[in-house]
Each structure stands twice: as C-alpha cells, then as structure tokens.
N, C-alpha and C positions, 0 to 999 in steps of 0.2 A: 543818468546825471553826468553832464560833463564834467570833466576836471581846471581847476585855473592854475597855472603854474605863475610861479613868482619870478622874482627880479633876478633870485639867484640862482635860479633853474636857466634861463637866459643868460646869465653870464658863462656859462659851462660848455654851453654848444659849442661845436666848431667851426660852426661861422655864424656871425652876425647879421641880423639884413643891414641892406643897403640904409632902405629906407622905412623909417618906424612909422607908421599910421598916428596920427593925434590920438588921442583917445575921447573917444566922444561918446554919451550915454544915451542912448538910442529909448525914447518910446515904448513902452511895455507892449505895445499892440504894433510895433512897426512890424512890417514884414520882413522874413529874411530875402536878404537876394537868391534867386534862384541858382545862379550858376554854386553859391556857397551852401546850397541845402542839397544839391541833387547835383550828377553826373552820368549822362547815359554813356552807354556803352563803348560807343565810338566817340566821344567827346570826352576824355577824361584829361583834366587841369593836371598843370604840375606845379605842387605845391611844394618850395624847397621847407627843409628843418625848420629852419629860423622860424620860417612864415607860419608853420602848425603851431609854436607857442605861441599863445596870448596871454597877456598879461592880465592881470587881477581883475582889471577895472573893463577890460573887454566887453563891447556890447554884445548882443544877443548875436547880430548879423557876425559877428568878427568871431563866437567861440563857434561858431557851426562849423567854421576851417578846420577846426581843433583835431577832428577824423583825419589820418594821411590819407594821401590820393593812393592809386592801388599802383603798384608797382607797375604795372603794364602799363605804360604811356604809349599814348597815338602820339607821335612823331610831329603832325603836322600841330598836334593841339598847344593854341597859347597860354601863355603863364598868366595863375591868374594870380591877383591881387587882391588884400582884402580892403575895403573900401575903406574911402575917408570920415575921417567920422569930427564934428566938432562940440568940444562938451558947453550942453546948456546946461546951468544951473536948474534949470525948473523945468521939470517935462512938460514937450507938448504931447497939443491932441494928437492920437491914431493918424498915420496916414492911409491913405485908400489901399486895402488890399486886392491884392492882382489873384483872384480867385484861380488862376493856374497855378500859379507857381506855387499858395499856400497849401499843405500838407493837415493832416490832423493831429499830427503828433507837434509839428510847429506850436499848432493853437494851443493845445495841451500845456506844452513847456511855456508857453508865453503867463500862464500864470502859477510857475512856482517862482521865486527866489532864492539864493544861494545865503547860507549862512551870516555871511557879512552885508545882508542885503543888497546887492547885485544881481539881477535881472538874469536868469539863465533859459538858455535856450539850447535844446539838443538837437543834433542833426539824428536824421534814420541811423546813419549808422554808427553813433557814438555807443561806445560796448558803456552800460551799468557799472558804476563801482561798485565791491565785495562792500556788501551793508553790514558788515562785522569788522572792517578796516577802522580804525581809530582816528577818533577827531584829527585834522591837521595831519595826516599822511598820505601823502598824493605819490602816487606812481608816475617814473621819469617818463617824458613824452612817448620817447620810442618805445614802451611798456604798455601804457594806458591806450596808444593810437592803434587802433588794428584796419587793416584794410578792409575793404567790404568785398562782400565778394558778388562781383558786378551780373554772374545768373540771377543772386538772388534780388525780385524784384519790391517797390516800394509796398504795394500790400504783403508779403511776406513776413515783413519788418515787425516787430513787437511793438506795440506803444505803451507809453508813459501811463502810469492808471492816473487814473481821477480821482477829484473825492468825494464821496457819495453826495448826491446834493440835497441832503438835508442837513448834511452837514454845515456843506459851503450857506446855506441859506440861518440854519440856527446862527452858526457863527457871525457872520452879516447883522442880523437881526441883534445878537449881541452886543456888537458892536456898536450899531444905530443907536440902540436905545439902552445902555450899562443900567441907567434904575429900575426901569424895567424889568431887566433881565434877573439883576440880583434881589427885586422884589418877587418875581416869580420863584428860584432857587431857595429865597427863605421860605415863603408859604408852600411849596413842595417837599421841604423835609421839615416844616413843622405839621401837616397832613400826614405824613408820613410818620412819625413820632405817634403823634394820637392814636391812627389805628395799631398800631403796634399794642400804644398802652392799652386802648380800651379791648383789643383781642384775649390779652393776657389778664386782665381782671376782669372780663366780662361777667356778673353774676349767672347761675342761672334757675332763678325764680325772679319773674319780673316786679315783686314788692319791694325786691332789694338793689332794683334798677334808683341808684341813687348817686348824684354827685362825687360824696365820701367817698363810694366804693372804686372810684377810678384818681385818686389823689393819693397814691399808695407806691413803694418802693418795689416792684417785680421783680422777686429775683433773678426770674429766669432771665430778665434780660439784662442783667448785669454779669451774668457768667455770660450770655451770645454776646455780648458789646466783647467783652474779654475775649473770646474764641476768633472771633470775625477781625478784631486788633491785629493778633499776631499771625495770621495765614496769608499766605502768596494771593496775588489777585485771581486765578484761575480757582483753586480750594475754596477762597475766600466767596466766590458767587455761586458754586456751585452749594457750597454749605448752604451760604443765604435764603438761596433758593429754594431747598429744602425743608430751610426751616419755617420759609414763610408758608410753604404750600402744607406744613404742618400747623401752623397756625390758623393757617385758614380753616382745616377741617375743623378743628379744637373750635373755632369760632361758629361752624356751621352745627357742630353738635351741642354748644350751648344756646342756641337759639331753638333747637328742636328740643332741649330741656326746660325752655320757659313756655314753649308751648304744651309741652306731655303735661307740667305742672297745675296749666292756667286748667287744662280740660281734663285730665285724667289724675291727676292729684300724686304725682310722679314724674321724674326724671324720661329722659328717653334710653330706651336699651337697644344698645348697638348689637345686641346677637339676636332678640327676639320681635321686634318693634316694625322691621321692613315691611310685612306684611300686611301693618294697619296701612297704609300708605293708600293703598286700593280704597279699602272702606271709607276714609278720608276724601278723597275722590268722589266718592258717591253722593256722601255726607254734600260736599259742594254741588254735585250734579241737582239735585234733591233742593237743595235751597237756592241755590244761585240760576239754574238751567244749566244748559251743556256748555255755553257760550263764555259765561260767569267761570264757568268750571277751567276752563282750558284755559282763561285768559288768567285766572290764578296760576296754573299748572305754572302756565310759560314764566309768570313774573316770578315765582320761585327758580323753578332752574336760571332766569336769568342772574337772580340774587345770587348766585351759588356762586356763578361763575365768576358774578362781580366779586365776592368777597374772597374766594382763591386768589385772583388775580393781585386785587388789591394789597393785602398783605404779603405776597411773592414782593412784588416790586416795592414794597416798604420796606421791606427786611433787606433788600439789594440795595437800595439808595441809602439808606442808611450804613449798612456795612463800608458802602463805597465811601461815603463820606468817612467816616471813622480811619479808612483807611489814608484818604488825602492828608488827614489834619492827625496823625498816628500822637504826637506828644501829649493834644490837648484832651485827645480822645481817650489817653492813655489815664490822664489827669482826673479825669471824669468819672472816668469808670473805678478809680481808686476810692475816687471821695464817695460815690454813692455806697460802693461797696461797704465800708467805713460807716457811712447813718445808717445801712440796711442792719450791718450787725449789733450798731448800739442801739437800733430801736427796736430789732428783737430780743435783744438781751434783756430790755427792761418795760417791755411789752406795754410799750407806746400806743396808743390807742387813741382816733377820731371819737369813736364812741362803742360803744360795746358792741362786740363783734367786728368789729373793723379796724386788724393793724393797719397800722403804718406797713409796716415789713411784711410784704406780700407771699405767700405761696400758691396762691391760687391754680395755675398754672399745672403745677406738680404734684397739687394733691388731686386736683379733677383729673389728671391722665392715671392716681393712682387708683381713684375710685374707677374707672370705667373699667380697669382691667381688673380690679378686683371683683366687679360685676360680672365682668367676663368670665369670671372663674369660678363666684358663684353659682351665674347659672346654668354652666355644663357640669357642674357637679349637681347640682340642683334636681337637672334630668332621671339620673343615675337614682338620686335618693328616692325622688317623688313617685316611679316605679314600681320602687320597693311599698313603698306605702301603701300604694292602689290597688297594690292586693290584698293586704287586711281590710277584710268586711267583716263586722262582729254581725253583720244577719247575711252572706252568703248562702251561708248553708241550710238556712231554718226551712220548714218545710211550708210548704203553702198553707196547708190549714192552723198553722199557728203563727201568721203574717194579719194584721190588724184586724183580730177577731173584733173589737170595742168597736167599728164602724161597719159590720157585714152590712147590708143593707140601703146603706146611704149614697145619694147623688153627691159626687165629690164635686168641687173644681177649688184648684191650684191657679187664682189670677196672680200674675205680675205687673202693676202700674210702673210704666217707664217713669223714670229718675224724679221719682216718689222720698225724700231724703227727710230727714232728721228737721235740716232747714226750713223746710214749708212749714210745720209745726213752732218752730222757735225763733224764727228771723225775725227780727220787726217789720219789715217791711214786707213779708208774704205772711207770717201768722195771722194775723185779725182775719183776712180772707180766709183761708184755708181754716184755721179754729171755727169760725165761727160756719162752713159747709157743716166738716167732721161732727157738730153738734146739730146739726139742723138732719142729717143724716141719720143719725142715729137715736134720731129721736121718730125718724119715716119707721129704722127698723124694729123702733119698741114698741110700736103702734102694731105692727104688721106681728108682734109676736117674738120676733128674734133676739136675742141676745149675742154681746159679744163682749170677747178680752183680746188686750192688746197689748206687748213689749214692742223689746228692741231688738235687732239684731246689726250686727257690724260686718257691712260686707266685705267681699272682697275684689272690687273694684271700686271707680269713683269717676263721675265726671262720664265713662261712656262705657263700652265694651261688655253689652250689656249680659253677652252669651256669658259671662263669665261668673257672674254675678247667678244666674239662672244654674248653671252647671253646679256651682258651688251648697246652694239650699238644696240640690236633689240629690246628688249624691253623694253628700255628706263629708264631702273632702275640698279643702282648699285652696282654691282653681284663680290664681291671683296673674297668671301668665297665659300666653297663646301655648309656651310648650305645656304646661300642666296642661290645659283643654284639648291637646292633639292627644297627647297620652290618655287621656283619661276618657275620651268617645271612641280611642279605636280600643277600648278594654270593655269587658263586660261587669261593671262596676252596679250593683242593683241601687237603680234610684227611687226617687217617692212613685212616678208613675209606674214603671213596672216593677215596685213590691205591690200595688195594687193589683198588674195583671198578671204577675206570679201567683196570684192564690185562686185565679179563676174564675172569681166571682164576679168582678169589672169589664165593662168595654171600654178601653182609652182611646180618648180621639184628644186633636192638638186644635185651636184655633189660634193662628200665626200671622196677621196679617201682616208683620214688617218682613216675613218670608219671602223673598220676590225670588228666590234662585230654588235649585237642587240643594237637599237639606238631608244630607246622612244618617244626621245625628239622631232622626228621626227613631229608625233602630234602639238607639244608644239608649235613651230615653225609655222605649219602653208603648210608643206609640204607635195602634193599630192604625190608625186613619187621621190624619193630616189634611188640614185645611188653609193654604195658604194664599197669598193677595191674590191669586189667580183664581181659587176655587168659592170664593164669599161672594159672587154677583156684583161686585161695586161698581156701577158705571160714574159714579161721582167724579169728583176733581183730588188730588192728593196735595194737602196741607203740607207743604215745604218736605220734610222727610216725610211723614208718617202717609203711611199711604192709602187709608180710610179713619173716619172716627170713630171713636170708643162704641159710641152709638148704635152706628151701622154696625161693626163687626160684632156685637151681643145681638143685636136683631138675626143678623145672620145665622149665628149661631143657633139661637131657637129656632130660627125656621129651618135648617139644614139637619142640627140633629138632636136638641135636646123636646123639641113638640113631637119627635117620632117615636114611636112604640120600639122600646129595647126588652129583649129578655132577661137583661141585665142592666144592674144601676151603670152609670158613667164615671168613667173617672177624668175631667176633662180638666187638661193646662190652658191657660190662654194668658196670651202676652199683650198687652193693652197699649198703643204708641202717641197718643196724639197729645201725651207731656213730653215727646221728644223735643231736644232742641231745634232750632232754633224760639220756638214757641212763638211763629207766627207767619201764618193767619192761624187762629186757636177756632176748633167750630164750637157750633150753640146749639143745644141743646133743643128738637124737635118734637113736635109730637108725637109718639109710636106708631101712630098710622098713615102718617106722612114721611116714613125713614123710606118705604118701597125700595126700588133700586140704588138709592144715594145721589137721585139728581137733583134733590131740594138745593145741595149743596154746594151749589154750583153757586147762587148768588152769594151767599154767606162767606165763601172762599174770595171772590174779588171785593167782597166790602173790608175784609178783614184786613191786618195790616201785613206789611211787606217784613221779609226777617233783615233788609238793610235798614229799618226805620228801628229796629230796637237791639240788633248787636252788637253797637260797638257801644251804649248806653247800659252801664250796668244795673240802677237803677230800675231804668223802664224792660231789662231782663228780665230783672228779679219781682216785677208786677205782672207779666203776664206767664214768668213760669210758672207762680200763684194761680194764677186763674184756669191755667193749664189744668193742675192737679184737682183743682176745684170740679173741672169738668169731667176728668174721668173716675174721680171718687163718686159725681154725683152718678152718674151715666152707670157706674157698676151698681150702686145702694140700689136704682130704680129697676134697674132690670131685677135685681134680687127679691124685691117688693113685686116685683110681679108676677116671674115665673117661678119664681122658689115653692117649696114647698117643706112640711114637718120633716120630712128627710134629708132635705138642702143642708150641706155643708161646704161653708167657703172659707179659701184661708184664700188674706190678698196681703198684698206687700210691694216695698216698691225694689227695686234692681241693684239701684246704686243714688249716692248724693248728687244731685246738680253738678254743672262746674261750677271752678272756683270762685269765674266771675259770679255765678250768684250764691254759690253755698259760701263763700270766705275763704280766703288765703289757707286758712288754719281751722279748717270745719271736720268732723268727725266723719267716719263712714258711715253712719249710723239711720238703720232707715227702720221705718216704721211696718210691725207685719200683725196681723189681727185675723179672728177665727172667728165667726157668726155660723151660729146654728139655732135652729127652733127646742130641737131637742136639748133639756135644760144636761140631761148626761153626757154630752156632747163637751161640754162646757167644764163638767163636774172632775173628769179623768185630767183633767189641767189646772188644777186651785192650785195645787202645790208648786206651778211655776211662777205663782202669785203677779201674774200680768196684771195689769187694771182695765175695769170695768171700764166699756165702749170702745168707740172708736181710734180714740187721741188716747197714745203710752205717757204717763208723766215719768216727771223730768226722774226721778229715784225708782224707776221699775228698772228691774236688770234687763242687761245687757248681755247679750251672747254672741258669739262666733258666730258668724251664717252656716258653718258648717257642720256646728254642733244641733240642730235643728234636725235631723232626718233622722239619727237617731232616736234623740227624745222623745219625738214623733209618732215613732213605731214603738217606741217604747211604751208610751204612754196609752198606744191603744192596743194593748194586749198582742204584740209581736215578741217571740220568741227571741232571744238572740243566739247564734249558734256559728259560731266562725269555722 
C-alpha cells in the first residue's frame, strides 16, 4: 500500500517544485502511465524530492511516482513529470486500456481504496507498510521510498492479494439486495437456534416425540452461550466446534435410542449394540432386496453426516453471533439463566414429566456412561455366575428319569408374545385358532397346560431369548450370549444327551451361516436352511414355512427308525417381522419340495404395504401366529404319537409398533403330551388348562424354567 503524505510533510522539504500539478481525480479503471508505473533499465526518469511527494488527494496515476527513481540515472534520460490531472466532480467511464503498459498488480490495486476514500494505486515497486504501524502514522518520504533494485524484474515483484471471490461476490450481492440479505441472516440463525434446541432436548422413545418436549429451558446451553461469550475468537470456534461435533453424536445416539426402543424395547448400548448393525443389514437385505438394502445403508450414513455437520456449524454461527453482539448476548444469557433457576426451584412444569428447566442433555451423557460402567462390570460379574450350575454335576442316570422313553421336541414360534393373546386388535384372531386347536388336540387325545414366562429380550434378538429358557441363565445382552456359548454351561438339550438315552438333532431353518453354538447346545446333527430341500421362494426374512420345514423334518428324521427316542429343538420363523407376504396353509401332500409356494408368495402382500401402518402390522402379525400355531397343532395331530412330548413357546414380544409402547415381555409357553403323567409331574405349577395362559396364571423368569424342568422330572440336582 502506498503512503500519501500531507501538506506539512511538503512544507519541510528543501525545495519546492516549480510547478504543482492540479489535482485531478482520475477514473478507478484509468490506467496508469507507463513511464510512471515502470522504468527499464536504461531508461530511468529522474524524479527530484519535491516531485515523489503527493499530496492527499493524488490520483492513482500521480501516487505510482511516490517510489524514488534508483540512484543511478542515465545521463541522457529526461525528467519526468507527473501528469496533469483536472478534477471532475463526478467520475467518468474507464478509459481504454493499453494492454502493454497495464500490469496485474495495477488491475489489483485499481480496486482497493484508501482509508479517507481515495483511490489508491501501487507501483511494483512501492515497499508495503508495517501492518502493525498505528492509524495516521506515515513514514517521511525519504524512509518509506526505497529504490527498486533494477536486476530485479517485473514478475519477480510480489503482488497485492486479492480477496477471495466469494467474498467480493457475497459482499456484492449484499449490497444489491440488504433485505434480502438480512432476511437470509435472520432465518440462518434462527435454523440454527432450532437444531441446537431440538439436539439438546431430543427425546429418546418416539411416544414422547412431542411439541412440549422441545419448549423448555436447556441448561447446557445457557452455560455454552456463557463459555463461548467470554473466549477469544480463535478458542471461541475451536470450542464451538467441538461442542457441536458433540452434539451431533449425542443426537445421532438418541435417534438409534428411539429406534432400539421402537424394535427391541431398549435404549441403544454404545459398548455392546455395533454388532447388531450386520444383522440389521440383513434384516433389510431380506425384506427390502440388496438394492432396498444399500440404498437405506447409504441414506443413513448420509444422515449422519448431515446431522454432524449441521450442529458443528450451528454451534459456530451462533457462538459467532453472541460474540458480535457480546452486551445483548451477555443480557440474555443472564436473563434465561435467572427463569432456568426460578423454574427449577419451583418445579414448573408443561405437564408431568416435562420441566420447564431442562437437563436433558446431561442426564443422558450421565446415563450412557453409567451404562458403560455397568456393562463392563456386568461382564466380570455374569462370569462368575455361569459357573454355578445346581445340576453340573449330577450324574446321567439321575437327569430326567420322569421322561426316559419319550419323543421330546423343544419348538420356539418366532415373536409369539403375550400381545397376540390380549391385544384387541390381534386377540379375536389368535383366541379364537388357540381354541379351535386345541380342541384338533383333544379329539386326537392330547392334553395340555399353559403359563407364562417373561423373556429376556423383546421386539427381536431372538438367539437370546432361545439361550436364556435352555440354559437357565439370563442371557439379556450379545456379551452374556458370547460368554455363555463359549462355556460349557448344561442346557435342556444336552441334559437330555448327557444321560444317553437321546439323539438330539436341531431343525433351524432361519440358520443360513456356520453355527457354533451348535456344540453349546448340545446338538448331535443339525439341520439348517441349506439342509431341508426347500426349493420354494423366501417370505421377506424367514426363509421357508412353518409347513415345509415340519414336513421336512418328518421326512428327514423323525419317519426314520432311531435306536433311541429324539430329542429335537426347532426354531419356527414365518411370524418373523415384517409379516409379509405370510404363506397358507397347504395340503400335506402337496408341500413336496416347497414349490407350491411360489404363487402364494407373489399373491401375498408386499412388507412396504403394511410397515409403516401400525394397525395393518398388528393384523397380519396376528394371522402370522395363527399360521404357525396352526401349522405346528396339525403336524402334532399327525405324526405325534402316546410318547410325543412337546413344549412350544414363543422367543420374545412383537415390536413395539405392534406389541405397545409399554407391553410386557411376557410370552406364552405350553406342554402337550398324550401321556396324562406327563401333565401330572407339573399341577403344582398350576398353569391352566389348553392352549391359551389366563390373564392370573403366574409368571416366571425365562430363566427359571430349566431348572423347574429338570426338576420336576426326576433330575438330581448336584452342583
């Protein structure tokens, strides 16, 4: 930046010019003379003293002089002069420029101005003033002029920076249109406010996704508004920043809490929960196709990244404001702070449950870490537990002597709940199978009793549920289920092939991978989606029907001659969610390979036609359970026999969308045998008669079931 020296910098010289130039105010775009922007080598002007000072009002062409000429004059070269200039009150247009003589650093300086609005223009070689020099102090000419030094050439030169041109363009743009612009500024920090509030109260169960809950005083951000007030701007963005990109997460972890909530009937756990993410995956592959799958994938990660971002740059713009406007901001943050304490002092309240005086915030960051702390202590404890077994020890020949003899099987009907017996809107359906059922097995001879039991999952996870009634410990997390398969924990399958007298086989058809656990269990031979013959079609997840995989099953291994009775588990899937397309029920000699079901599967309905409809959910999960209660009853009526013993039960409750916000874990489990002694070793847990538990039969732990179990049929206990 050139310097302008004044009147009385001029009066001090020692000498005067002759002749003072007019002062005229030249054109923003005029060009400069060449002789006064440039001097080669052998041409160098001699500019006396006098003539390097200009005065204030100097146009652009007359401060390029302002550089002294370089000591070394060519002899022959003439003096130059700075031009005449006459002032017009009103600029004109540009005049034509002389594309030689114009420079880029010219064009550059042709659009700053000087402080007192004056038109400044720097030559190459004008030296930068010390940008830490104090307003209004200018260095004498013979200080501030330095000679150029005539090797160094015109690219050499440093130029003038620019300013960015989004700048020059916002700024423009500003300008043009000021309502415009401060109608965009207001609705960008009041967008900016919102998500702030709604990050910081966000509920997380979506029943409680409610207006009230976001018209509340946050404390947290009445201490950030404080913090972000009184810090330097470089702390003050950095803080920001931080805090937003912590908000973000906080916000991304309560949305994956109203989802664990909607479907699993639980928060989400940040130490053990990554894992479902795969399965989740599937879950989508399975319902939606691959396509469906990934284009969810992607719309999640893109959500993620929106909602980081989002909150980062709310928590900046906001800070930044607070920081412009520091009094009012200062004012503000007083006053709220002021209603936040007098409305939790007298516990001010929308409606129950909902202050005014927010903590939201700060209790959810203390619950998560308190989770956290839970459950690696949780590990350590549950450990210890999995090795008390009160029948470890007992010996094989006094493991359920009360059953030597008998065809076992252990069915589990997927998310078989409490709900389908007592909802309004799936009972009548499912009541009135449960009686029409057990009315197939009173005819056939069978009898049955039925309670409760209270699992330990809900909504899906279903292994957990399964692990929990066999080995008699409660398996309510991934880590309990990783500890307790990699231990030798005796479950209901192998107390039956501990004593010798059983062969255990698995029929697994939602098994589609390598299955470890198989071992764990207790199972000789395993039968999974691969090994049941199903050339059918797969019903959204479940990947044959109830139908098929019991036909299967009889023709694979319960019609073959054993030297020993069976002890068979089977996992039953076609009341999986989504429940739809749900199959129908065929005739047994038309099930063959499972290609009936091929038309059945494209007439049925689609799982985008009834999931986001809770209603029409909660009708076809109904008819879901309808179908594989019926599908188990008739297989039992036909291959069963005076030795047939079955215990069937369901895994875990529906989700929430169809079991209820606030539904029990409570699922239905029930024991059919012909044998009336079968029946008779269990009065005292005084279940009720048939298939449907009423509403006052007790209730048990799922866990507490393996024992009783073995207890009740003449098992030893010996830890």
């Amino acid at each position: 930046m050139s310097f302008n020296t004044s009147s009385r910098q001029l009066s001090k010289t020692d000498e005067a010019p002759e002749d003072v130039p007019s002062q005229e105010v030249t054109p923003l775009d005029a060009p400069a003379p060449r002789d006064t922007v440039q001097t080669s080598e052998a041409e160098t002007p001699e500019v006396s003293a006098a003539e390097a000072k200009a005065p204030e009002t100097e146009a652009p062409e007359a401060k390029a002089s302002e550089a002294e000429a370089p000591e070394a004059k060519a002899p022959e070269a003439p003096e130059t002069e700075a031009p005449e200039a006459t002032i017009d009150p009103e600029p004109k247009a540009p005049e034509a420029k002389d594309p030689e003589t114009e420079t880029p650093e010219a064009e550059a300086s042709q659009t700053e101005t000087s402080e007192t609005g004056t038109p400044e223009t720097e030559s190459p070689e004008a030296e930068a003033p010390d940008a830490d020099a104090p307003e209004g102090e200018v260095e004498a000419p013979e200080q501030a002029a330095a000679a150029p030094d005539p090797a160094v050439s015109d690219a050499d030169t440093p130029t003038a920076p620019r300013p960015r041109r989004w700048r020059r363009v916002w700024g423009g743009w500003r300008e043009k249109y000021p309502v415009a612009a401060r109608v965009l500024a207001w609705t960008t920090t009041a967008v900016a406010l919102a998500v702030v509030v709604v990050a910081l109260l966000m509920p997380t169960q979506a029943d409680k996704v409610r207006l009230a809950a976001f018209v509340r005083l946050p404390v947290e951000a009445i201490f950030g508004a404080a913090l972000l007030i009184v810090l330097p701007r470089k702390p003050r963005i950095a803080v920001a920043a931080f805090a937003g990109l912590g908000l973000g997460a906080l916000t991304v972890v309560n949305f994956l809490d109203i989802g664990f909530n909607e479907y699993l009937g639980r928060g989400f756990n940040v130490v053990l929960d990554w894992s479902l993410f795969s399965d989740a995956q599937g879950y989508l592959q399975d319902t939606f196709g691959k396509g469906g799958a990934l284009g969810i994938a992607a719309l999640a990660v893109t959500l993620v990244i929106a909602v980081l971002a989002l909150t980062t740059l709310s928590v900046i713009r906001l800070g930044n404001l607070a920081a412009r406007h520091t009094e009012t901001a200062t004012r503000t943050t007083l006053v709220l702070a002021i209603a936040w304490v007098t409305c939790a002092a007298l516990g001010v309240q929308y409606a129950a449950g909902i202050p005014i005086a927010s903590e939201h915030t700060m209790q959810a960051l203390q619950f998560k870490a308190e989770q956290v702390q839970r459950t690696l202590q949780d590990e350590a404890e549950f450990a210890k537990i999995a090795k008390k077994d009160n029948f470890a020890n007992t010996p094989p020949d006094q493991l359920l002597t009360g059953l030597r003899g008998k065809d076992m099987m252990i069915t589990f009907i997927e998310s078989y709940g409490r709900s389908a017996i007592e909802d309004p809107v799936m009972a009548p359906g499912v009541d009135a199978t449960l009686t029409a059922e057990n009315k197939k097995l009173t005819d056939a001879g069978f009898a049955a009793k039925s309670g409760w039991l209270t699992s330990a999952t809900y909504g899906g996870s279903s292994w957990l549920g399964h692990s929990t009634f066999m080995s008699g410990l409660w398996i309510s997390n991934q880590q309990r289920y990783r500890t307790v398969t990699a231990g030798e924990r005796l479950t209901l399958p192998g107390a039956f092939k501990k004593t010798g007298a059983w062969d255990t086989v698995g029929v697994m058809p939602g098994v589609q991978k390598a299955w470890p656990e198989q071992n764990f269990y207790g199972i000789d031979k395993l039968y999974d989606s691969h090994k049941l013959g199903y050339k059918g079609p797969k019903f959204s997840w479940s990947t044959m029907p109830d139908q098929y995989a019991l036909t299967a099953f009889e023709r694979l291994v319960h019609s073959k001659k054993h030297d020993k009775p069976l002890m068979s588990t089977i996992i039953l899937t076609s009341s999986h969610q989504p429940w739809a397309p749900i199959p129908e029920l065929v005739p047994q000699d038309q099930v063959g390979d499972g290609s009936i079901y091929n038309a059945i599967e494209k007439a049925g309905k689609k799982p985008a036609d009834i999931i986001t409809d809770s209603t029409k959910s909660k009708q076809e999960y109904g008819k879901s359970i309808q179908y594989s209660v019926s599908s188990l009853i008739n297989y039992l009526v036909k291959y069963g026999n005076k030795n047939t013993v079955l215990i069937f039960l369901g895994d875990h409750q529906p989700i929430a969308r169809v079991s209820g916000n606030h539904a029990s874990r409570d699922v239905p489990v029930s024991i059919v045998a012909k044998d009336p002694k079968v029946l008779d070793k269990i009065a005292a847990w005084n279940w009720a008669d048939g298939l449907q538990p009423k509403q006052d039969t007790p209730v048990w732990k799922m866990n507490a079931f393996r024992d009783r179990f073995l207890t009740a049929y003449g098992s030893t206990p010996a830890p």
